[in-house]
Kinemage of the C-alpha trace (Angstrom):
@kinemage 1
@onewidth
@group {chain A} dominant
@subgroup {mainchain}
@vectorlist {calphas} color= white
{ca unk a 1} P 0.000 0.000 0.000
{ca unk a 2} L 2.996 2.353 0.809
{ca unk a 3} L 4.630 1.496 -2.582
{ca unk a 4} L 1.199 2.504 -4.133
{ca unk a 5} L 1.356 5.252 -2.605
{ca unk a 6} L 4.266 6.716 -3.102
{ca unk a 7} L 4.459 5.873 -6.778
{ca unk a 8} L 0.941 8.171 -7.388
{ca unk a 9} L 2.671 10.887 -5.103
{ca unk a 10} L 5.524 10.668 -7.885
{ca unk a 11} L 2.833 10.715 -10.293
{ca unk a 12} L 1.218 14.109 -8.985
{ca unk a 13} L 4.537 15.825 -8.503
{ca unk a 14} L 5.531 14.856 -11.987
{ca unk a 15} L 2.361 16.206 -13.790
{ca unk a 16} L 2.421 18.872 -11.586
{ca unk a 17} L 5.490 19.927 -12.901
{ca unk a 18} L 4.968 19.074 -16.620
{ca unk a 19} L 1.882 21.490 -15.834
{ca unk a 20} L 4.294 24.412 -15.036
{ca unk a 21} L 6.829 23.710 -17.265
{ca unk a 22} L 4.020 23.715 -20.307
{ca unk a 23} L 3.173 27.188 -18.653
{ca unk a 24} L 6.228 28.667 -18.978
{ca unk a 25} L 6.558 27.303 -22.385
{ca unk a 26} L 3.390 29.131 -23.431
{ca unk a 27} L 4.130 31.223 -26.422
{ca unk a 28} L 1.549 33.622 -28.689
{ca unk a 29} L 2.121 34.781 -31.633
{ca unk a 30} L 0.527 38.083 -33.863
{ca unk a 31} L 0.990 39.634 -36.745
{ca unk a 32} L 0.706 43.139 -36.883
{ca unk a 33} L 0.493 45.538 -40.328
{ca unk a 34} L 0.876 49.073 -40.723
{ca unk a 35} L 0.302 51.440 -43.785
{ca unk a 36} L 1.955 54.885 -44.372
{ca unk a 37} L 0.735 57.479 -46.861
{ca unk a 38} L 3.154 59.607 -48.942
{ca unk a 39} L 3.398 61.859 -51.929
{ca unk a 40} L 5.248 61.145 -54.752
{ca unk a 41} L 8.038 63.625 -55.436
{ca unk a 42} L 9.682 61.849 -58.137
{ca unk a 43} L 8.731 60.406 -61.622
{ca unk a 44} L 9.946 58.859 -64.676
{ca unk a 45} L 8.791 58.427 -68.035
{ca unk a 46} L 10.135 56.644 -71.159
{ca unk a 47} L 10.668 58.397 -74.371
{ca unk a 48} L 11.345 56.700 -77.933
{ca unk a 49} L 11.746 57.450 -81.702
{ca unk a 50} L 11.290 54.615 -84.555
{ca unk a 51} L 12.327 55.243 -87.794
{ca unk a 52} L 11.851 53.292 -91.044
{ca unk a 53} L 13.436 53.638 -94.326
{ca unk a 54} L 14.402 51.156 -97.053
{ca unk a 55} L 18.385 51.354 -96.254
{ca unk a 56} L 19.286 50.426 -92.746
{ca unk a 57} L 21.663 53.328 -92.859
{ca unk a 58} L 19.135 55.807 -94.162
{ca unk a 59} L 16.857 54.780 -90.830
{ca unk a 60} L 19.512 54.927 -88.359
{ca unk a 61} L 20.827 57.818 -89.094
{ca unk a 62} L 17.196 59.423 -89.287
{ca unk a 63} L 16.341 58.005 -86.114
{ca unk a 64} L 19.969 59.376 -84.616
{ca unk a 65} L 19.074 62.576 -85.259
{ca unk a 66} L 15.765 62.268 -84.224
{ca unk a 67} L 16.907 60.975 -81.031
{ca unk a 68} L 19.507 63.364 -80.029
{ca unk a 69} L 16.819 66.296 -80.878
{ca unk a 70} L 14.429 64.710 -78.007
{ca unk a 71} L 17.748 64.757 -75.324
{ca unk a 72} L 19.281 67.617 -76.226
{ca unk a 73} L 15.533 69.182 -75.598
{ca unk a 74} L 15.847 67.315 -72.500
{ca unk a 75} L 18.207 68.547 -70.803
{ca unk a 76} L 17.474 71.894 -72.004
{ca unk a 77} L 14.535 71.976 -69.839
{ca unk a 78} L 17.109 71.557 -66.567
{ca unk a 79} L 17.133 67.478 -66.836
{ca unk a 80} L 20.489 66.023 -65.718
{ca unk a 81} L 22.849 63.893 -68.089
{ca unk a 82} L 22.644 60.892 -65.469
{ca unk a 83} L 18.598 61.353 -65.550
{ca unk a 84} L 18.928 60.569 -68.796
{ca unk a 85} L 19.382 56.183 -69.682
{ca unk a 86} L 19.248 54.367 -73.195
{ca unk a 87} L 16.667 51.854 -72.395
{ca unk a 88} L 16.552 49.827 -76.075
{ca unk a 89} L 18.302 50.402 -79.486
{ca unk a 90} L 17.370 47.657 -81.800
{ca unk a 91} L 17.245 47.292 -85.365
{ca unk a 92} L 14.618 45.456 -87.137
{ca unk a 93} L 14.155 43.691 -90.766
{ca unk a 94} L 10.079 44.851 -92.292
{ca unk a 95} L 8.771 42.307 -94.582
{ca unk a 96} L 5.876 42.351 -96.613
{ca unk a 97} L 3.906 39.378 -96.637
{ca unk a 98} L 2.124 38.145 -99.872
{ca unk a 99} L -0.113 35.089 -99.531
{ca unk a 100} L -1.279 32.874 -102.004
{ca unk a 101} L 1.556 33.606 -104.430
{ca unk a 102} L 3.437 30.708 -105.028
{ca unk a 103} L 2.813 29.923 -101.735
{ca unk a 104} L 3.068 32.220 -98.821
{ca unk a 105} L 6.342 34.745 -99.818
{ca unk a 106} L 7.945 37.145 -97.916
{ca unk a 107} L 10.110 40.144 -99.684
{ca unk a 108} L 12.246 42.683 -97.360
{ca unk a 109} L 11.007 45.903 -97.988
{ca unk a 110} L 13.054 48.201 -95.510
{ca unk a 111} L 14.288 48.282 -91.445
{ca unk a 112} L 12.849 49.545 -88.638
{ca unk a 113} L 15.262 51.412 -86.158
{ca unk a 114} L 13.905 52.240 -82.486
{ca unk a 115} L 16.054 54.016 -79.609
{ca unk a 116} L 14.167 54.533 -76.312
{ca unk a 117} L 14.985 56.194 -73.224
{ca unk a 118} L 14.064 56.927 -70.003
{ca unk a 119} L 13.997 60.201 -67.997
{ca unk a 120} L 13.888 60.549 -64.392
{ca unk a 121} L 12.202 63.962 -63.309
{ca unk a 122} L 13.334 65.513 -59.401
{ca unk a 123} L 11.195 68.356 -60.050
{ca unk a 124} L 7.784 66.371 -60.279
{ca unk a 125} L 5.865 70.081 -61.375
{ca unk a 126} L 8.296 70.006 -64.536
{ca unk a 127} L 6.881 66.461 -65.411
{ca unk a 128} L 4.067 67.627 -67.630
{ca unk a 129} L 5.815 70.114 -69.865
{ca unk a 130} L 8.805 67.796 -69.974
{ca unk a 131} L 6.680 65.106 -71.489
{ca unk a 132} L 5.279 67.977 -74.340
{ca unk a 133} L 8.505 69.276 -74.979
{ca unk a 134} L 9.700 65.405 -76.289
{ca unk a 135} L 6.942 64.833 -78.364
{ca unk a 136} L 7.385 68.095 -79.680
{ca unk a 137} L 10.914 67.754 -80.568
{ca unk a 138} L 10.395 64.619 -81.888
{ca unk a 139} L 9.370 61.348 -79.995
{ca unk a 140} L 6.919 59.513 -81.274
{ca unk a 141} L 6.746 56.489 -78.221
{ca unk a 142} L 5.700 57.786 -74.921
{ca unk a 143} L 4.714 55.120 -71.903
{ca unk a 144} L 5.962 53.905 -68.683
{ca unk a 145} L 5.172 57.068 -66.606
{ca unk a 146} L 5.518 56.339 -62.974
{ca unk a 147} L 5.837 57.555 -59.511
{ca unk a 148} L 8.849 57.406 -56.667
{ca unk a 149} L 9.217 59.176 -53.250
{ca unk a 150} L 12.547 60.402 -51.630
{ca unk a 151} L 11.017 59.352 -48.304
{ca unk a 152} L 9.896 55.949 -48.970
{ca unk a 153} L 12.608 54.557 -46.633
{ca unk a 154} L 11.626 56.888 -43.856
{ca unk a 155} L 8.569 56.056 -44.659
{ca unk a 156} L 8.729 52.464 -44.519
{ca unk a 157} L 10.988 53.096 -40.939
{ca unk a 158} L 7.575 54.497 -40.081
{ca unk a 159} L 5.857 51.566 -40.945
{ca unk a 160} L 8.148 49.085 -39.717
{ca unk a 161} L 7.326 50.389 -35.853
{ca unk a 162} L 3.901 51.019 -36.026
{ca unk a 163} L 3.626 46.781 -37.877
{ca unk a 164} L 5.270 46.034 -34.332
{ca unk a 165} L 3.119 47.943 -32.014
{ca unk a 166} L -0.122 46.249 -33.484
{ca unk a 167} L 1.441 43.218 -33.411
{ca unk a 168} L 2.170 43.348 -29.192
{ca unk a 169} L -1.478 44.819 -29.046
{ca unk a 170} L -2.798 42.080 -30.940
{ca unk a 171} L -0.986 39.446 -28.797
{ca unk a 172} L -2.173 41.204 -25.718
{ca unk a 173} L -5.506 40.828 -27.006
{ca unk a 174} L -5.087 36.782 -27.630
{ca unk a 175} L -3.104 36.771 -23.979
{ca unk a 176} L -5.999 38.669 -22.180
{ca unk a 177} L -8.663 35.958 -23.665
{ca unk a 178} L -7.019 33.103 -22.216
{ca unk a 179} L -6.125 34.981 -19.036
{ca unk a 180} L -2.556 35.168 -19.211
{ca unk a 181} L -0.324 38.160 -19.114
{ca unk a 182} L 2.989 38.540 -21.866
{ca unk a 183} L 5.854 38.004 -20.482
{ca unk a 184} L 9.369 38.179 -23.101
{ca unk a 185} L 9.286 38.924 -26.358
{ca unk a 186} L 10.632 35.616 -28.205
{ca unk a 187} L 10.834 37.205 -31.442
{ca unk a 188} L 9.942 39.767 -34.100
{ca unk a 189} L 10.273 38.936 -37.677
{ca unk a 190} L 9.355 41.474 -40.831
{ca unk a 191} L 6.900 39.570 -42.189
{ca unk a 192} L 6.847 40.853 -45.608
{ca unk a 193} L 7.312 44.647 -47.081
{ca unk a 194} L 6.116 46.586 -50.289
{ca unk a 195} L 5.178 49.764 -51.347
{ca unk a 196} L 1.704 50.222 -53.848
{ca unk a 197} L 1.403 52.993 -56.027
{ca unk a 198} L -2.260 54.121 -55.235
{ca unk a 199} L -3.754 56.267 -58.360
{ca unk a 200} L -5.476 59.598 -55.827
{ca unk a 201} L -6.651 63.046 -56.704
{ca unk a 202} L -3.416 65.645 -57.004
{ca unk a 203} L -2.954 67.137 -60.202
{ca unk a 204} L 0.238 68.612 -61.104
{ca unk a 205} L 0.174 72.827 -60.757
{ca unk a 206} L 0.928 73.356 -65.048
{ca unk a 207} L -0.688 76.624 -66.216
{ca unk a 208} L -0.047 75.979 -69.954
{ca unk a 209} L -3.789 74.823 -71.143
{ca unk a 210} L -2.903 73.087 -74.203
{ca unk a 211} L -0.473 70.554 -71.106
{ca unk a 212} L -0.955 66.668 -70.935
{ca unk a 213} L -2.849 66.091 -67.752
{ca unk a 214} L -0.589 64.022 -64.870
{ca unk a 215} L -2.168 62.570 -61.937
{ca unk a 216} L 0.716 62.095 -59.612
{ca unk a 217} L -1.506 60.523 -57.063
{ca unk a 218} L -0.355 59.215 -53.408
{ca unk a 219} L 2.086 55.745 -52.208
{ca unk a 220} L 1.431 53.779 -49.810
{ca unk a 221} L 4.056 51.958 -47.781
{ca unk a 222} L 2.944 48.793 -46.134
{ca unk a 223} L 4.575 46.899 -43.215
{ca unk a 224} L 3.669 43.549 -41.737
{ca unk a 225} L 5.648 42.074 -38.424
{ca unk a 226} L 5.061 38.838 -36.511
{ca unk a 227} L 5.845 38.668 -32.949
{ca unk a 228} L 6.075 35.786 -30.662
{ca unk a 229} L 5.966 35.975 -26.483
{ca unk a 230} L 6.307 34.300 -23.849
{ca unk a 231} L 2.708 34.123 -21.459
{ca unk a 232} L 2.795 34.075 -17.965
């Protein structure tokens, strides 16, 4: 009976301290997210000229001059030489197609020369006129306008700390349901980042009437952070 005895006392102690232990063990874990709204100060747009003649010579050369027109009109309006990259220069064969001619036959009537390249505008109230004033001296490919912001690390710093704060209240939250308390923070981990241009409602200030419209809009930085801690 003794032997019995003892061996349940054992028994009690040990799950009595597997009890504990599984307490102190006790982790949550959250996952916070933040969002940060900025304005863009910063934009770029991508410029091209295509030429086509029946000599490959007679096109590049065409498109050459073409092309340093649109630059040198450029950085006449105050753009900087290393605002200024050579995105694609290729040179293509044009073929007219006849079908049903002794079968389907192809003759080379001429080449195609294209140059693009891509401007980045600091002075985002310039962006408008900037995008005229190539056309006008010659472009005839405009696309790829888009938005940057100086302060999207600061931004995203921003972010970053606000991600963590939800993420202790959250755990808090799940803590204070089961009737624990946090104890340590076990970890915090960036869950992910990104920034999203967003599409909003500023227009650029550009008197000249006759202007392409821009819509520089707003960014939003997004942070998410997981933490895991201890309960007590």
């Amino acid at each position: 009976m003794k032997t019995v005895l003892a061996i349940l006392m054992v028994l009690m102690l040990s799950l009595t301290s597997l009890t504990a232990l599984a307490e102190e063990d006790a982790t949550v874990t959250a996952l916070g997210s933040a969002t940060v709204t900025l304005t863009p100060d910063m934009a770029s747009f991508t410029v091209g000229v295509t030429t086509q003649d029946a000599q490959v010579k007679t096109a590049q050369e065409a498109n050459a001059a073409a092309m340093n027109g649109v630059i040198d009109t450029i950085k006449a309006q105050g753009v900087a030489p290393e605002d200024i990259q050579t995105q694609n220069y290729s040179v293509n064969p044009v073929y007219d197609y006849q079908t049903g001619k002794l079968g389907d036959q192809q003759s080379l009537v001429g080449y195609t020369v294209s140059n693009t390249v891509t401007i980045t505008v600091r002075a985002l109230d310039t962006l408008p006129a900037l995008m005229d004033a190539a056309i006008t001296a010659g472009a005839n490919q405009l696309y790829g306008v888009s938005f940057a912001s100086s302060q999207t690390d600061a931004a995203m710093d921003q972010a970053m700390t606000a991600a963590t704060q939800d993420a202790l209240r959250k755990a808090k939250l799940l803590a204070d349901a089961v009737g624990r308390t946090l104890g340590d923070v076990e970890s915090v981990t960036e869950a992910n980042d990104a920034y999203v241009p967003y599409a909003g409602a500023r227009t650029l200030a550009y008197d000249k009437a006759a202007a392409t419209p821009i819509e520089a809009g707003t960014m939003t930085v997004t942070a998410n952070v997981r933490v895991e801690v201890n309960l007590k």
